[in-house]
Kinemage of the C-alpha trace (Angstrom):
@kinemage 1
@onewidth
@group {chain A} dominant
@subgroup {mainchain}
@vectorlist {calphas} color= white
{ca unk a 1} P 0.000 0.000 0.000
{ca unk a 2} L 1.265 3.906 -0.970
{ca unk a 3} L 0.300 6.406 1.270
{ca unk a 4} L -1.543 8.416 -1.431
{ca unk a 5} L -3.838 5.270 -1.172
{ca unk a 6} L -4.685 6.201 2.565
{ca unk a 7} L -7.113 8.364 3.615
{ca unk a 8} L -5.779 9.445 7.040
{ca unk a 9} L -9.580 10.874 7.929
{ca unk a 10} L -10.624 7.400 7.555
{ca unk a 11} L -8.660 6.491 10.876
{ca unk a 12} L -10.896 8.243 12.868
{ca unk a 13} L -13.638 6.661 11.418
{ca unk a 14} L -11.866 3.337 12.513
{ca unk a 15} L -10.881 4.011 16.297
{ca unk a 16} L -14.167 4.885 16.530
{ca unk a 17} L -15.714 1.739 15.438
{ca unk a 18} L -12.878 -0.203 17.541
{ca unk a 19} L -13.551 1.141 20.442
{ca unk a 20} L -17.701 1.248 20.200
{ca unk a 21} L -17.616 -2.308 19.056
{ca unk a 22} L -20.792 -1.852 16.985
{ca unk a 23} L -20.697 0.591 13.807
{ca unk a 24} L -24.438 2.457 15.299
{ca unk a 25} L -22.673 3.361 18.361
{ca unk a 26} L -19.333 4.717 16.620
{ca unk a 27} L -21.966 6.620 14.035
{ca unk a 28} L -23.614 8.606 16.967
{ca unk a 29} L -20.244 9.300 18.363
{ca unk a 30} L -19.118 10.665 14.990
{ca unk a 31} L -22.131 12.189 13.957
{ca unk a 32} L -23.076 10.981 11.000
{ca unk a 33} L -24.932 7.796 9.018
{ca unk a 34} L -23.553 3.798 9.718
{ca unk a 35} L -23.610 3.481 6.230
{ca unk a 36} L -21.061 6.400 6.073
{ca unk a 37} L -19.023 4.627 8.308
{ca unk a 38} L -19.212 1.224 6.981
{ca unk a 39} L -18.020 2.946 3.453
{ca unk a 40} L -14.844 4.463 6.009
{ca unk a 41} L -13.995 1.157 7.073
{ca unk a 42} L -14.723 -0.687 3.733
{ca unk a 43} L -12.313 1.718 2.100
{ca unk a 44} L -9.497 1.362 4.732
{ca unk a 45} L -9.713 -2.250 4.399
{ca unk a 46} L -9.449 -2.187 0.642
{ca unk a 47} L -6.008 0.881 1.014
{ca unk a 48} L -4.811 -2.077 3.375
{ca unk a 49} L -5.930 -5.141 1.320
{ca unk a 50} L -6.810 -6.797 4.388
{ca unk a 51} L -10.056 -7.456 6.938
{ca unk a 52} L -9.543 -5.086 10.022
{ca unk a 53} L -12.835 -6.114 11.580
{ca unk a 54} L -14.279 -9.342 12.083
{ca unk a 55} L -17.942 -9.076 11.434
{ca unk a 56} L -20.152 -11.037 14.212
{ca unk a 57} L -23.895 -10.440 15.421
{ca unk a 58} L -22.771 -9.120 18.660
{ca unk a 59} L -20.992 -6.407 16.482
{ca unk a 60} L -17.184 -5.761 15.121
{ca unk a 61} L -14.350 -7.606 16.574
{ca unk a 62} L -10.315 -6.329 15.586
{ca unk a 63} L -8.509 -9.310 13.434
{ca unk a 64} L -5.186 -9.112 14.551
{ca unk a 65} L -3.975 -6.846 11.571
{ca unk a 66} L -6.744 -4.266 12.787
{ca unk a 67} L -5.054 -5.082 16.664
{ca unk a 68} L -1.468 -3.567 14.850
{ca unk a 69} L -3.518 -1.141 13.801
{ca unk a 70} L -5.011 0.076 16.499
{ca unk a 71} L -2.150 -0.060 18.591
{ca unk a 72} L -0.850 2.406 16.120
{ca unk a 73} L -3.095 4.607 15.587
{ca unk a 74} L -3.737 5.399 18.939
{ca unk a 75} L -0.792 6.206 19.806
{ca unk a 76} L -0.964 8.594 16.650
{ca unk a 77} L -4.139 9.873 18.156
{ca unk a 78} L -1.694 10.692 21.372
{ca unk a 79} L 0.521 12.197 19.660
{ca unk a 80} L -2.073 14.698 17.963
{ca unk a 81} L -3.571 15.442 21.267
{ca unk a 82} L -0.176 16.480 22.494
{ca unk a 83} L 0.234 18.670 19.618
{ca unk a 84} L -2.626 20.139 20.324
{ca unk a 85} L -2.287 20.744 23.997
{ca unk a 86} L 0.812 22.172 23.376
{ca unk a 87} L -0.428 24.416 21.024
{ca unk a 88} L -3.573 25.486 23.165
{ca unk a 89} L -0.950 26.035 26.355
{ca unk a 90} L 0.513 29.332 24.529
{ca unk a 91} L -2.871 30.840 24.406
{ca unk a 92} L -5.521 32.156 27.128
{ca unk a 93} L -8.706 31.767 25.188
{ca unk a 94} L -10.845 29.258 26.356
{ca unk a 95} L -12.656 27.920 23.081
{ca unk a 96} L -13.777 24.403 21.140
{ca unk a 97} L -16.068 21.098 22.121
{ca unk a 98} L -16.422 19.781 25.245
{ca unk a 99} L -18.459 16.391 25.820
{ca unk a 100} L -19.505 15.896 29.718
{ca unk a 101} L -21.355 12.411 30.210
{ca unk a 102} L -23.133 12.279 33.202
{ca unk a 103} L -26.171 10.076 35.406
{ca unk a 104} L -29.221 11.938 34.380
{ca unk a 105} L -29.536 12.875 38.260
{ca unk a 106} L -26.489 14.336 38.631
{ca unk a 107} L -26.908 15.919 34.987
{ca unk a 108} L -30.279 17.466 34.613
{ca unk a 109} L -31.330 18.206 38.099
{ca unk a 110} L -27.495 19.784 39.168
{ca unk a 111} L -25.199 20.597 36.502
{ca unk a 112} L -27.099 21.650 33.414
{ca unk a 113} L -28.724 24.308 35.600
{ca unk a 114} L -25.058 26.069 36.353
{ca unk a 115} L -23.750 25.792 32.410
{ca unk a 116} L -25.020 28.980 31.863
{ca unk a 117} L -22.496 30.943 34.066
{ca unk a 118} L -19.380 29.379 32.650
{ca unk a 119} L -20.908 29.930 28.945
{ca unk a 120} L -21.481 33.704 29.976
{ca unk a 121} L -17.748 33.441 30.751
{ca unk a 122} L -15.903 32.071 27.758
{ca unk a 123} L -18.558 32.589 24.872
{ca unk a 124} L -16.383 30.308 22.850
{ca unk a 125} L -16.450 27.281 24.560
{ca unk a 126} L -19.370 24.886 23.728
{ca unk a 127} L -20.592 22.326 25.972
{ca unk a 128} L -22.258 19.049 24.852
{ca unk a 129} L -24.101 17.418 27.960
{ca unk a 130} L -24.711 13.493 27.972
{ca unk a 131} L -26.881 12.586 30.137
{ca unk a 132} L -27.531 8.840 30.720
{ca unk a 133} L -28.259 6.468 33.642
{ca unk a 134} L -24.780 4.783 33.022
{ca unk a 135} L -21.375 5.819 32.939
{ca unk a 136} L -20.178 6.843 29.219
{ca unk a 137} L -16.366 5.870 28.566
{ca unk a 138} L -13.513 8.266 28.234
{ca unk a 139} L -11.277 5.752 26.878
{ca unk a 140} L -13.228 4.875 24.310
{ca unk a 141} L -13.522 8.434 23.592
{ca unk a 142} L -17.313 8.957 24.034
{ca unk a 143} L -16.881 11.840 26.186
{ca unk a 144} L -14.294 14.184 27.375
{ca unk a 145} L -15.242 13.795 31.082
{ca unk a 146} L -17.043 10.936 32.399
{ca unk a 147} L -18.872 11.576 35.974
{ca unk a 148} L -20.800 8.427 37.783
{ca unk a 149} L -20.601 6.896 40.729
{ca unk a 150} L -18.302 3.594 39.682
{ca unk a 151} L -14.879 4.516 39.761
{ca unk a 152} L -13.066 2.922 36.406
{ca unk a 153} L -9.900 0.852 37.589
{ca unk a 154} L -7.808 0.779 34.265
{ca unk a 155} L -6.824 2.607 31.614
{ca unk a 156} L -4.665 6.074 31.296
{ca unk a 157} L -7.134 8.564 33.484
{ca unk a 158} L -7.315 10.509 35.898
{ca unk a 159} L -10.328 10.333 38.895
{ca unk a 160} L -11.333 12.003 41.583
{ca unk a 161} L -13.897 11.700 44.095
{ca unk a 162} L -16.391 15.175 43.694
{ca unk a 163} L -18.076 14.463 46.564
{ca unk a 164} L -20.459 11.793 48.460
{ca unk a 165} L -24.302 12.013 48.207
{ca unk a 166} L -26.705 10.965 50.684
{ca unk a 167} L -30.097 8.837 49.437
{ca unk a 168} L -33.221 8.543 51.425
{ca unk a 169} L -36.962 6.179 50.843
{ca unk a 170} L -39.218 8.766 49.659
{ca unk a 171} L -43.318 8.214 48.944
{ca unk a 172} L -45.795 11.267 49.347
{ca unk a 173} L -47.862 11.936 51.933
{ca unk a 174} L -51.034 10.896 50.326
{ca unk a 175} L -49.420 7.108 49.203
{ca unk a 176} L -48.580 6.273 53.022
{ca unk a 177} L -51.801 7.254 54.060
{ca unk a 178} L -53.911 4.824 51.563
{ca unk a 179} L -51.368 2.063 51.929
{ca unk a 180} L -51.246 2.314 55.951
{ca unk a 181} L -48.431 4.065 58.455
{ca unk a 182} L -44.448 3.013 57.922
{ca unk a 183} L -43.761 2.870 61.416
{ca unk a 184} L -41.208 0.751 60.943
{ca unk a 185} L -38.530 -2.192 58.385
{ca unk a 186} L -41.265 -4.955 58.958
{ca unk a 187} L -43.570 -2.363 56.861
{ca unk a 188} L -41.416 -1.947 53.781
{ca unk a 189} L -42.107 -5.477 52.957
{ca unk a 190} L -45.635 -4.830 51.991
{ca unk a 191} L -45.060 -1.634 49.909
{ca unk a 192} L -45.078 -0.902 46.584
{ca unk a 193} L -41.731 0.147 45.382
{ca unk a 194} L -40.588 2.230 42.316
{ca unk a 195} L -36.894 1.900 40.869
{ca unk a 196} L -34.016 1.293 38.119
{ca unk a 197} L -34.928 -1.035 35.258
{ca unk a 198} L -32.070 -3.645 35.818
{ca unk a 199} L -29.909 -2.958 33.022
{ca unk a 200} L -29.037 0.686 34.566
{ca unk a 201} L -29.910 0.007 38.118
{ca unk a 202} L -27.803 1.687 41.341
{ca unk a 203} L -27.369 -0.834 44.056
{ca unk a 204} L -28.231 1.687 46.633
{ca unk a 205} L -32.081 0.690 47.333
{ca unk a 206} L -31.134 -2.615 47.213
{ca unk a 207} L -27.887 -3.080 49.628
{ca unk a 208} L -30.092 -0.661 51.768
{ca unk a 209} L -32.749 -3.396 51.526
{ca unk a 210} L -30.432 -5.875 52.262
{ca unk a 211} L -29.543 -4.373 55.511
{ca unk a 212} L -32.640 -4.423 56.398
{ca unk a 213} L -33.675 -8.274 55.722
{ca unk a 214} L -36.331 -7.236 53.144
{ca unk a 215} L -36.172 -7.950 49.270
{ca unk a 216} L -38.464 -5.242 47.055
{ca unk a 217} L -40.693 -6.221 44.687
{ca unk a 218} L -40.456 -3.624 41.924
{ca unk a 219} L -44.267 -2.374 40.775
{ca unk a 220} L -42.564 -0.093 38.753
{ca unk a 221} L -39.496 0.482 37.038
{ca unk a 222} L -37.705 3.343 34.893
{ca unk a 223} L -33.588 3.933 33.284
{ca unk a 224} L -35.037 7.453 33.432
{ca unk a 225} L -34.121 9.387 36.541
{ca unk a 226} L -37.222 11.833 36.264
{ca unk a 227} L -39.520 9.211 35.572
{ca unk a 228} L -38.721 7.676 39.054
{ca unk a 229} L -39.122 10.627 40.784
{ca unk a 230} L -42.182 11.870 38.753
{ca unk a 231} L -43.974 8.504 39.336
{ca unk a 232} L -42.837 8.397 43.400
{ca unk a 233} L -44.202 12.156 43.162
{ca unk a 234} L -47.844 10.739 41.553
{ca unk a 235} L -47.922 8.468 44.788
{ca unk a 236} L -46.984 5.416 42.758
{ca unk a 237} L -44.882 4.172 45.307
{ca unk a 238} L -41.757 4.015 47.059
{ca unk a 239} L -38.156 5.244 45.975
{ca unk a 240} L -34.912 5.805 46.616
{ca unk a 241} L -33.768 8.804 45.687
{ca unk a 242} L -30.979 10.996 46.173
{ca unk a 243} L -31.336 13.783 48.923
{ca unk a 244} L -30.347 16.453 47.003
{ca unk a 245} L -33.072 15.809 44.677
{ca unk a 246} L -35.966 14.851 46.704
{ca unk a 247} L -35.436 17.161 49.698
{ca unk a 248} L -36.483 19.831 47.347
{ca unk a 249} L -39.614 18.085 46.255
{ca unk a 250} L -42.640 18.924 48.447
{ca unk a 251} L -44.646 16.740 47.427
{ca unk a 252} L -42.268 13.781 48.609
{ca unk a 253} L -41.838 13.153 52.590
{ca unk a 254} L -38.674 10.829 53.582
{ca unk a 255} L -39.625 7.387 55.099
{ca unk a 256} L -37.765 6.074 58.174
{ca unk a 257} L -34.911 8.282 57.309
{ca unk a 258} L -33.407 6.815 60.140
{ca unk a 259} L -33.810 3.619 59.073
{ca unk a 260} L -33.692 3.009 55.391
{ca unk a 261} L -30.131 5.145 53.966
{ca unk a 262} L -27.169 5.230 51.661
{ca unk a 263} L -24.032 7.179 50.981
{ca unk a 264} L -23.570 6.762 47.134
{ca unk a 265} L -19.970 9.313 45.650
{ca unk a 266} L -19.888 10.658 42.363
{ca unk a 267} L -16.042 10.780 40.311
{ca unk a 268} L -15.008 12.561 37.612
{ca unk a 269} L -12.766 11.110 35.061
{ca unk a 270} L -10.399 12.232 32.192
{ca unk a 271} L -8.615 11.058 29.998
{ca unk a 272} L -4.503 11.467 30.129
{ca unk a 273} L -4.208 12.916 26.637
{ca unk a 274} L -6.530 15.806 27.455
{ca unk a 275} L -5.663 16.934 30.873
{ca unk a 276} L -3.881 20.008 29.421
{ca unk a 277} L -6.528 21.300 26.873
{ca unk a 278} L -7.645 24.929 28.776
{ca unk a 279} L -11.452 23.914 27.305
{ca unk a 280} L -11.378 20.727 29.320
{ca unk a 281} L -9.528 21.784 32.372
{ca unk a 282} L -11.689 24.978 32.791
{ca unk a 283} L -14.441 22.749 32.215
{ca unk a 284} L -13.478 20.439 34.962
{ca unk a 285} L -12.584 22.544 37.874
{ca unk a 286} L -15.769 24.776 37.029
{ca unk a 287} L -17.844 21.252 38.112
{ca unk a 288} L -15.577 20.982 40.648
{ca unk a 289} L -16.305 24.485 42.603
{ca unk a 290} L -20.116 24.077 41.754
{ca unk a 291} L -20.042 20.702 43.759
{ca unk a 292} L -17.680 22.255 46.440
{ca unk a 293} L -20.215 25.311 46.823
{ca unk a 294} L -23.255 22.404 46.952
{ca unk a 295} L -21.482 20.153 49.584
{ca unk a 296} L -24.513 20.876 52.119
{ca unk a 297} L -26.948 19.898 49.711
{ca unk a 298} L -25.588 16.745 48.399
{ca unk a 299} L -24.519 15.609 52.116
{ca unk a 300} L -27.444 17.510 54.585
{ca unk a 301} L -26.308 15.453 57.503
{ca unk a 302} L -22.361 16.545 57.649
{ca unk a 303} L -23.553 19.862 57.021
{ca unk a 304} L -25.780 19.984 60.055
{ca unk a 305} L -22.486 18.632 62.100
{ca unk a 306} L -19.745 20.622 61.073
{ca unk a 307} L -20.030 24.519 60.361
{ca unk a 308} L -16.578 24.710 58.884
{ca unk a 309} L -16.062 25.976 55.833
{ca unk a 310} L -15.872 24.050 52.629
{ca unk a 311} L -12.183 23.314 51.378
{ca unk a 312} L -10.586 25.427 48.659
{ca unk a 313} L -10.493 23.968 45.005
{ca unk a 314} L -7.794 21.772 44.879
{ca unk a 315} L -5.391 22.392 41.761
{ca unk a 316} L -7.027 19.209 40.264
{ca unk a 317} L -5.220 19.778 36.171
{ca unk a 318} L -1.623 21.099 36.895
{ca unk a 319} L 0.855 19.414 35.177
{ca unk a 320} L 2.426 18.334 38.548
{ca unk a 321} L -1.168 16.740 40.033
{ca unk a 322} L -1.681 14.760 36.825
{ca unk a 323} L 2.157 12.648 36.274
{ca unk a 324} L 1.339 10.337 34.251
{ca unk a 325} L 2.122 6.434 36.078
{ca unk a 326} L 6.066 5.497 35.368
{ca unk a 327} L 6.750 4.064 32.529
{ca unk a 328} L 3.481 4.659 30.843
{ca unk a 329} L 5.024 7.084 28.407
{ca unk a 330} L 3.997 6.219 25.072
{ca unk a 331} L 3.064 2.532 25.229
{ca unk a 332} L 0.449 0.180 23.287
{ca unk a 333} L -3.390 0.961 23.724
{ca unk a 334} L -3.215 -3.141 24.620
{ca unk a 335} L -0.528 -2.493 27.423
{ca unk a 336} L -1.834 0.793 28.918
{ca unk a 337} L -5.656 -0.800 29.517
{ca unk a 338} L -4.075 -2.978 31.983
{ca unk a 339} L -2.416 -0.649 33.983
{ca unk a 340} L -4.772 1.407 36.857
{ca unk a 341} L -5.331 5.159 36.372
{ca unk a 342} L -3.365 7.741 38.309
{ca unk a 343} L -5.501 8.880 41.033
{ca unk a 344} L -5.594 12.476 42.380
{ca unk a 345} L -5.120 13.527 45.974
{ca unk a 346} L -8.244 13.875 47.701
């Protein structure tokens, strides 16, 4: 093969679809048609006259020329991204794309409700919010900062703990009296309860339930966040919901709060090659404050025994906080998956 027979755009097309798996999830990470970027890969494969992709039902699989491949091309993708940072490092202006996934609690009901300041602040920076009851992947590249509550344990990133969150039953005042007083655990096991369809569920209710000796039977289930809460707000049933969230709901009432409670953390997560772009950094310690400045809200109980005040922002994207792991330097993509992310100081 002669270079002019490459098309170098058609490698982006192609980490994308090795790292999705499936050619409909690389599409809606690219933006465009899976018939676009089946012609990509088609046309890569013919400039390297062989398969890259083995083609099963469960979606595409790397041969081990597209392994080589990969291996490569990431660590061309690196290499761009350090151009790039280096470039952006000479200038002030705070500008470009930056992709936030993020649980559609933490999402919709907290963050998308504070973009506006930072927007008002650098005009050309745009933010693209994700918001999804599971954790998108910044290795894969799906996002530029990841936020959930599991904390990834490989790969090059970066995580830090933004702050625990404090969960509570909830029902409305009207449900507990036509189903009979909660007085105490021995009650729960007769209510109705509302949560996670499986697939996307939290473990709080149930390791909560656990404790308690009492298994839920789900009546109702939803991946969406604001369903849950809008059907525990009709008087559907039980839930459990995050504090900050419900507390402000009037028309919800916490049941044996005493009783029947979980401390769930959200982390935030980037990836190694972007930790130095100003659009992703600004982006990150902007969440950062907003979460410090919230602290009472998303944990009511420390706040009501300690007055002190909240910490200062910690210098989360210096250089010096985010060393990369010796040795990890430029190595494979296969290599680097296996080793566990750098972890910030908390």
């Amino acid at each position: 093969m002669t270079n002019e027979h490459l098309d170098w755009d058609n490698l982006r097309y192609f980490l994308a679809v090795a790292r999705a798996g499936k050619l409909t999830a690389a599409a809606r990470r690219l933006g465009q048609d899976h018939t676009t970027v089946g012609r990509r890969i088609a046309s890569l494969e013919s400039a390297f006259q062989s398969k890259l992709f083995e083609r099963r039902p469960d979606g595409y699989r790397l041969t081990e020329v597209g392994q080589r491949l990969y291996e490569n091309v990431d660590a061309l993708e690196s290499s761009v991204w350090k151009i790039q940072r280096n470039i952006a490092g000479h200038t002030q202006h705070v500008e470009g794309s930056v992709r936030i996934g993020a649980p559609d609690d933490f999402g919709n009901v907290f963050l998308a409700k504070r973009i506006g300041e930072l927007q008002g602040l650098h005009p050309g920076l745009k933010i693209e919010l994700i918001t999804l009851p599971y954790t998108l992947s910044v290795s894969k590249r799906e996002v530029d900062i990841a936020i959930g509550i599991e904390r990834p344990v490989e790969g090059r990133l970066f995580v830090r703990k933004l702050t625990d969150f404090e969960m509570r039953l909830y029902a409305t005042r009207d449900y507990i009296d036509a189903h009979g007083p909660i007085d105490g655990a021995p009650d729960l096991a007769r209510q109705v309860w509302i949560g996670c369809v499986s697939d996307f569920n939290s473990t709080a209710l149930l390791d909560a339930a656990t404790g308690l000796d009492c298994t839920p039977t789900f009546r109702f289930t939803c991946s969406s966040f604001a369903g849950q809460v809008a059907a525990a707000g009709s008087g559907a049933g039980v839930a459990m919901l995050p504090r900050y969230v419900a507390d402000q709901e009037t028309s919800l009432t916490p049941v044996l709060p005493d009783v029947v409670k979980a401390t769930q953390a959200y982390h935030m997560v980037v990836h190694a090659d972007l930790r130095d772009l100003p659009r992703v950094r600004t982006m990150a310690n902007y969440i950062a404050q907003k979460v410090i400045e919230a602290r009472a809200r998303f944990v009511p109980s420390l706040a009501r025994s300690s007055q002190s005040k909240a910490p200062p922002l910690p210098a989360w994207f210096t250089r010096e906080a985010l060393a990369l792991l010796p040795g990890q330097g430029r190595e494979s993509a296969s290599v680097l998956e296996r080793r566990k992310p750098a972890v910030l100081a908390e």
